[in-house]
C-alpha positions as CSV (number, residue, x, y, z in Angstrom):
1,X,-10.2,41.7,-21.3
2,X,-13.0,42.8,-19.0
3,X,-15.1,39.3,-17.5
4,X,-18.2,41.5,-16.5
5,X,-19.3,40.6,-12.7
6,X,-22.9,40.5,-12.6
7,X,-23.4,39.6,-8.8
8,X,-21.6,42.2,-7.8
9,X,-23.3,45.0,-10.0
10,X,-26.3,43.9,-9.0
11,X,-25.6,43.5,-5.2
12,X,-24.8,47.5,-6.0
13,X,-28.2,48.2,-7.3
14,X,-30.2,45.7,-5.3
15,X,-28.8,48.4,-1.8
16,X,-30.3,51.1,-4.1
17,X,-33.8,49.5,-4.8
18,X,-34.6,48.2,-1.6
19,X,-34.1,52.0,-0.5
20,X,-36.7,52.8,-2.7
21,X,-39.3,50.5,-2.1
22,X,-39.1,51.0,1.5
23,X,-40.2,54.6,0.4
24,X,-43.0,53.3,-1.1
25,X,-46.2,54.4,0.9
26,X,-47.8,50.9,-0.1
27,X,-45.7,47.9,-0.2
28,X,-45.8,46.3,-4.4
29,X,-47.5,43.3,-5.0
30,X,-46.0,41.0,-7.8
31,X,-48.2,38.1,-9.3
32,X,-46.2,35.5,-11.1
33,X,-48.4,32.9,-13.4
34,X,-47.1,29.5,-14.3
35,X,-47.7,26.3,-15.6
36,X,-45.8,23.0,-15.5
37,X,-42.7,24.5,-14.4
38,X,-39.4,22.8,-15.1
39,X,-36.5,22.9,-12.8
40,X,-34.8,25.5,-14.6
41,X,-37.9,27.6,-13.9
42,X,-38.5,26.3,-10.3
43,X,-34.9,28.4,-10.2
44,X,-36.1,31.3,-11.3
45,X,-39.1,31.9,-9.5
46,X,-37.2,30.7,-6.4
47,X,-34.7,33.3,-7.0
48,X,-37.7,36.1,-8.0
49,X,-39.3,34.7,-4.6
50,X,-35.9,35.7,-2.6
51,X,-35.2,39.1,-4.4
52,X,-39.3,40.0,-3.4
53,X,-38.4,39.1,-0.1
54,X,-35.9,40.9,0.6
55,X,-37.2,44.4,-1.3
56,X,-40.8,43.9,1.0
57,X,-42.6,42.9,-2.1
58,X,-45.3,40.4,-2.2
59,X,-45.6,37.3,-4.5
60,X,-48.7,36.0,-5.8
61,X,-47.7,32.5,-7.3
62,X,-50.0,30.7,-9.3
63,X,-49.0,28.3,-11.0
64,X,-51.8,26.3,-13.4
65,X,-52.4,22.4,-13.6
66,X,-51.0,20.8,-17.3
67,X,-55.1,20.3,-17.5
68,X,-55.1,24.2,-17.9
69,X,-56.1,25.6,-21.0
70,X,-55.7,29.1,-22.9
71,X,-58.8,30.5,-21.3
72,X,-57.4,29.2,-18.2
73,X,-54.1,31.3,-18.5
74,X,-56.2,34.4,-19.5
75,X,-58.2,34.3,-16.9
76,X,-55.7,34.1,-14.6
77,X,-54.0,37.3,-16.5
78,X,-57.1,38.8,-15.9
79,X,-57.5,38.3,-12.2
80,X,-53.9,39.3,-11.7
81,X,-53.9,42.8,-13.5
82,X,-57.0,44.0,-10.0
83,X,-54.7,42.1,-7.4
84,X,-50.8,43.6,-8.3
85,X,-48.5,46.3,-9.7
86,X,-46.5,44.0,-11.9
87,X,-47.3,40.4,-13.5
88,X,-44.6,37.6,-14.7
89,X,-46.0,35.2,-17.0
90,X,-42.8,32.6,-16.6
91,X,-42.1,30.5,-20.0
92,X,-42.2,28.8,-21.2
93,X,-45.8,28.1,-21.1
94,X,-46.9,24.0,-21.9
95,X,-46.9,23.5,-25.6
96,X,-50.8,23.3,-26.0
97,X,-51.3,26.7,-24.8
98,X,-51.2,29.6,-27.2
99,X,-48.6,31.7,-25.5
100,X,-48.5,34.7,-28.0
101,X,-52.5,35.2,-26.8
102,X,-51.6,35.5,-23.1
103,X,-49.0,37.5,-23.6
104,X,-50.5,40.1,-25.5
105,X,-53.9,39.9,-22.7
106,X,-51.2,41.3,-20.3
107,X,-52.0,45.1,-19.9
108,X,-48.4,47.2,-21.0
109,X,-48.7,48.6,-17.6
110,X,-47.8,45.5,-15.5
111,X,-45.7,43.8,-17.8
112,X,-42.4,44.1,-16.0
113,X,-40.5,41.7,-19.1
114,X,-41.7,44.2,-21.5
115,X,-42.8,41.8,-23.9
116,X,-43.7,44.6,-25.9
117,X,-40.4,46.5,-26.1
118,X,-40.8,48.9,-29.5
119,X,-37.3,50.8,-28.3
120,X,-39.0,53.9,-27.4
121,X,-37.5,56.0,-24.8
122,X,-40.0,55.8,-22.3
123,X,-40.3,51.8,-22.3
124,X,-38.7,49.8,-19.2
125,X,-36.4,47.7,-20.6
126,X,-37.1,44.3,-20.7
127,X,-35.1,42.3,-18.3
128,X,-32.0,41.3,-20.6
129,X,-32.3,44.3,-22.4
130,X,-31.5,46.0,-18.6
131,X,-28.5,44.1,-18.2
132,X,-26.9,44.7,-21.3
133,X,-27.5,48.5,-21.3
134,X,-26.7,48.8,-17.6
135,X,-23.0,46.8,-18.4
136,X,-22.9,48.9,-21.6
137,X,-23.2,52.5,-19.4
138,X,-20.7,51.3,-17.3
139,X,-18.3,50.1,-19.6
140,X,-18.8,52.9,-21.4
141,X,-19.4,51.0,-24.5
142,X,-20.6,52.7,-27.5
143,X,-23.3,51.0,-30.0
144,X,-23.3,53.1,-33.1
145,X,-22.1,52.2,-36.0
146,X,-21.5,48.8,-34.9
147,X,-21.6,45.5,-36.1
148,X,-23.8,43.6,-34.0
149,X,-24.8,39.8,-34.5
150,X,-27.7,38.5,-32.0
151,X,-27.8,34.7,-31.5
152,X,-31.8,33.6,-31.6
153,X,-35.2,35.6,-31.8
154,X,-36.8,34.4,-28.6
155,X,-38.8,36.8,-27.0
156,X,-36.4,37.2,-23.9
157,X,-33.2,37.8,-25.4
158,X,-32.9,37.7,-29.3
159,X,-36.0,40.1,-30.3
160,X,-35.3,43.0,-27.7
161,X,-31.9,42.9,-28.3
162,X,-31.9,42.9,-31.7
163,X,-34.1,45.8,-31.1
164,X,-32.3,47.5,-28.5
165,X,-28.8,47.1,-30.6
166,X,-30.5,48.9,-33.6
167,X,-32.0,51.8,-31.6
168,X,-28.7,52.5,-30.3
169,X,-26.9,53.0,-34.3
170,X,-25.7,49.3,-35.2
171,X,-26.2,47.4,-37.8
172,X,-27.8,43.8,-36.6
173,X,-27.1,40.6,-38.1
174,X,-29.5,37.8,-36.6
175,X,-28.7,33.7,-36.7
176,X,-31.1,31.4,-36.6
177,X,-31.3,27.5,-36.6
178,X,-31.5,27.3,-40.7
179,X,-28.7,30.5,-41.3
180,X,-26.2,29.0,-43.5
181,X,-22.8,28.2,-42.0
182,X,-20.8,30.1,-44.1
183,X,-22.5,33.1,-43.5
184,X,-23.0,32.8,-40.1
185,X,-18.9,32.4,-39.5
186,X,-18.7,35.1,-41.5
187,X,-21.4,37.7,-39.4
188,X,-19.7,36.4,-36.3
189,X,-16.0,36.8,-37.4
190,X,-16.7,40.6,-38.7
191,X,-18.8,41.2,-35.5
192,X,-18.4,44.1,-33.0
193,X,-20.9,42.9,-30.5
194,X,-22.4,39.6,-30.1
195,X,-25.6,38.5,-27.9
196,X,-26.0,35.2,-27.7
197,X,-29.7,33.8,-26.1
198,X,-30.3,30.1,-27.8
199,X,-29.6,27.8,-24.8
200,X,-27.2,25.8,-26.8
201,X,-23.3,25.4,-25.0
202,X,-20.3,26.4,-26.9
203,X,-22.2,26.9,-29.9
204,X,-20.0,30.2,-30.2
205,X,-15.9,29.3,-30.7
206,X,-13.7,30.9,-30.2
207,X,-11.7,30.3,-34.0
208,X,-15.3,32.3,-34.8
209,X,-14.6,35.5,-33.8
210,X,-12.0,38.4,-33.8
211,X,-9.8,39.6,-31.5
212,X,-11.3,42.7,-29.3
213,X,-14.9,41.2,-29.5
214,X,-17.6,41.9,-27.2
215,X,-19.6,39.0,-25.8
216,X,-23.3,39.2,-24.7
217,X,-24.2,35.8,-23.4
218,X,-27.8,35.5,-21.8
219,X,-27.7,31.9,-23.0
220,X,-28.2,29.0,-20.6
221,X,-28.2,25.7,-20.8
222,X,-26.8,22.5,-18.4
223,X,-23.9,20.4,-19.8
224,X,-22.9,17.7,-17.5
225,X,-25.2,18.8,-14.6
226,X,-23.4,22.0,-14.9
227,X,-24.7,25.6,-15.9
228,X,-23.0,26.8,-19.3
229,X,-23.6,29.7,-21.6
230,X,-23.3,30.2,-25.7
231,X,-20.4,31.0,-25.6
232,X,-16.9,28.5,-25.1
233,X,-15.2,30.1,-22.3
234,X,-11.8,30.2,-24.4
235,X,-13.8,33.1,-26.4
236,X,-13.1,35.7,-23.4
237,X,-9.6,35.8,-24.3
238,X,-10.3,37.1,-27.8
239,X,-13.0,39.6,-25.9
240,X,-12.8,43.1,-24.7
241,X,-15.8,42.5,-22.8
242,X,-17.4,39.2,-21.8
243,X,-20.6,37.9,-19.5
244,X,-20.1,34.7,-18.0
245,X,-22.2,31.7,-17.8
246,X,-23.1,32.0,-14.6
247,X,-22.6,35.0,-13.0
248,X,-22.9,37.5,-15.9
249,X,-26.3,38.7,-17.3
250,X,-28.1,36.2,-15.1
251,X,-28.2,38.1,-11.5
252,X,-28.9,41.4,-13.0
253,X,-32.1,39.9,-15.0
254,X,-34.1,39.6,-11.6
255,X,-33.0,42.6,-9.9
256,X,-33.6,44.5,-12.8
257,X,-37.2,43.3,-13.0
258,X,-38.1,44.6,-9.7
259,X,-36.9,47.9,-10.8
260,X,-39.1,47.6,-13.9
261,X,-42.0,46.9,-10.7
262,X,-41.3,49.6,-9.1
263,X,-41.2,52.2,-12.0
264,X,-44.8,50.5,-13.4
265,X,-45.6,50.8,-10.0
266,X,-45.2,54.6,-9.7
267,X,-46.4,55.5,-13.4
268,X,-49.4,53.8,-12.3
């Protein structure tokens, strides 16, 4: 069994981007739109405000009133794509704005999540996506021909990695909210590989998969004021491989955006 340390991976690549952006001849400017945030996102773009810190980027936080509407957020989008290299539109957005719209204003050249991640080779890998292929390399774990069951469609975990899993020679199985039981125990107990991204604690057991399993959890949630994954942590005995809830995919996701700046940077 292999518990995959995330903060100390990414400590290791965090030493080897800060090298590069102090080679950049201008320093990066990252914008960051938001509206409403919750505490969970207060986190993040805390944690996104730290990591710009400390590689010399600057933050352009704006974060909208709940008055706000689409053409608000659009707008903003707008403004944002003349003033920096990279833009984060945090979600999730408030319910009453059409969140598919502002995502798709956002130019492919300063969207540093990638919303748009097709698989091609040339794409920066959305955030997620990063993390699981940069744990993959060095675990030297092979995709093809895999069984592969992804937990969710979201845009930020379920949908790339679906993608990513099927790009790479596996054979993806996705559950969703209205999959049958029976069929999702038995995807999960014949599964290779399996991503997890719905927010929902211990909705993976482990008397649901098989021994030798590999365990991909981007999920997060808070049970008891506590910070949990998908996954139950008895299912990293069964595992070959397993991220952890917190420490796993989590501090990868935000260094591995700022690389994703910093290569939009220098294609622009």
């Amino acid at each position: 069994m292999a518990i995959i340390d995330g903060k100390k991976l990414a400590v290791a690549m965090e030493g080897e981007l800060r090298t590069a952006f102090l080679a950049s001849t201008n320093p990066l400017t990252l914008a960051i739109l938001t509206g409403a945030p919750n505490p969970a996102t207060r986190s993040y773009l805390a944690l996104k405000e730290q990591r710009a810190a400390a590689f010399g980027v600057k933050v352009i936080l704006e974060v909208l009133p709940e008055t706000a509407t689409t053409a608000d957020y659009l707008l903003a989008v707008q403004k944002m794509t003349t003033q920096a290299n990279g833009i984060v539109v945090q979600l999730p957005l408030p319910a009453k704005i059409d969140t598919e719209l502002v995502l798709s204003s956002m130019p492919a050249s300063h969207d540093v999540d990638n919303f748009r991640y097709t698989g091609a080779a040339l794409e920066v890998l959305p955030p997620v996506v990063g993390a699981i292929d940069l744990i993959s390399q060095q675990s030297e774990l092979s995709w093809e021909q895999k069984k592969v069951v992804v937990f969710g469609s979201g845009r930020l975990v379920g949908a790339p990695s679906a993608v990513y899993a099927k790009t790479r020679g596996a054979s993806v199985t996705i559950i969703r909210g209205e999959t049958d039981s029976v069929l999702r125990q038995q995807a999960t107990a014949e599964a290779d590989i399996i991503i997890l991204g719905v927010g929902k604690p211990k909705i993976l057991q482990a008397d649901m998969v098989k021994t030798g399993v590999v365990v991909f959890d981007a999920g997060t949630s808070e049970a008891d004021g506590v910070l949990v994954g998908d996954a139950d942590p008895k299912v990293a005995a069964k595992s070959i491989l397993f991220t952890p809830v917190p420490g796993g995919i989590g501090p990868l996701t935000v260094v591995l955006l700022f690389r994703n700046l910093l290569d939009l940077a220098l294609r622009q």
